[in-house]
N, C-alpha and C positions, 0 to 999 in steps of 0.2 A: 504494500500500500504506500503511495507516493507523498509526498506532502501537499501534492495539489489536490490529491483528492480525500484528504485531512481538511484542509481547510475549505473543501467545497462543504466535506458531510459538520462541519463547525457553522460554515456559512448557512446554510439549511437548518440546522437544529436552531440557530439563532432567529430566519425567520420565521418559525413555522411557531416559537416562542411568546416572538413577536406578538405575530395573527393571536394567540392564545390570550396573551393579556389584553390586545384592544377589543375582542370580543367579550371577555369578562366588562371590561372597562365600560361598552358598548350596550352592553345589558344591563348593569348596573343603574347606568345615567338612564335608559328607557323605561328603564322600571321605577325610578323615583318620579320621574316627569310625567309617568301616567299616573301616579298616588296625587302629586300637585293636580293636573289635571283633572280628576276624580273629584279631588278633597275642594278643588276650587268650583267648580261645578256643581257640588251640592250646596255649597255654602252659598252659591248664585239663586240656587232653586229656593234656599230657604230663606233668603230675603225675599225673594218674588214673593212668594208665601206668605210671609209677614205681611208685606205694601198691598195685597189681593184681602186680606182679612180685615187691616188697617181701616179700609176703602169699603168694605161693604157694611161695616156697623156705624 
């Protein structure tokens, strides 16, 4: 085994590493920004809510 193909199979385990943490990384942030989104979205509904109730008595 050559040392170019040392640093290929180095060069390789490093991106494929890479890919592994921006996909953790990637999922993490879409999955909080859907709880924001969620949590912001009810918290919309439940004013509407309030100002609809507010408004009819």
């Amino acid at each position: 085994m050559g040392a170019a193909s040392k640093a290929g199979d180095w060069a390789f385990k490093a991106f494929t590493a890479g890919l592994g943490v921006a996909t953790i990384y990637l999922t993490a942030t879409f999955s909080v920004n859907v709880y924001r989104g969620l949590s912001w979205h009810k918290a919309q509904s439940k004013i509407n809510n309030d100002n609809t109730n507010e408004e009819a008595t």
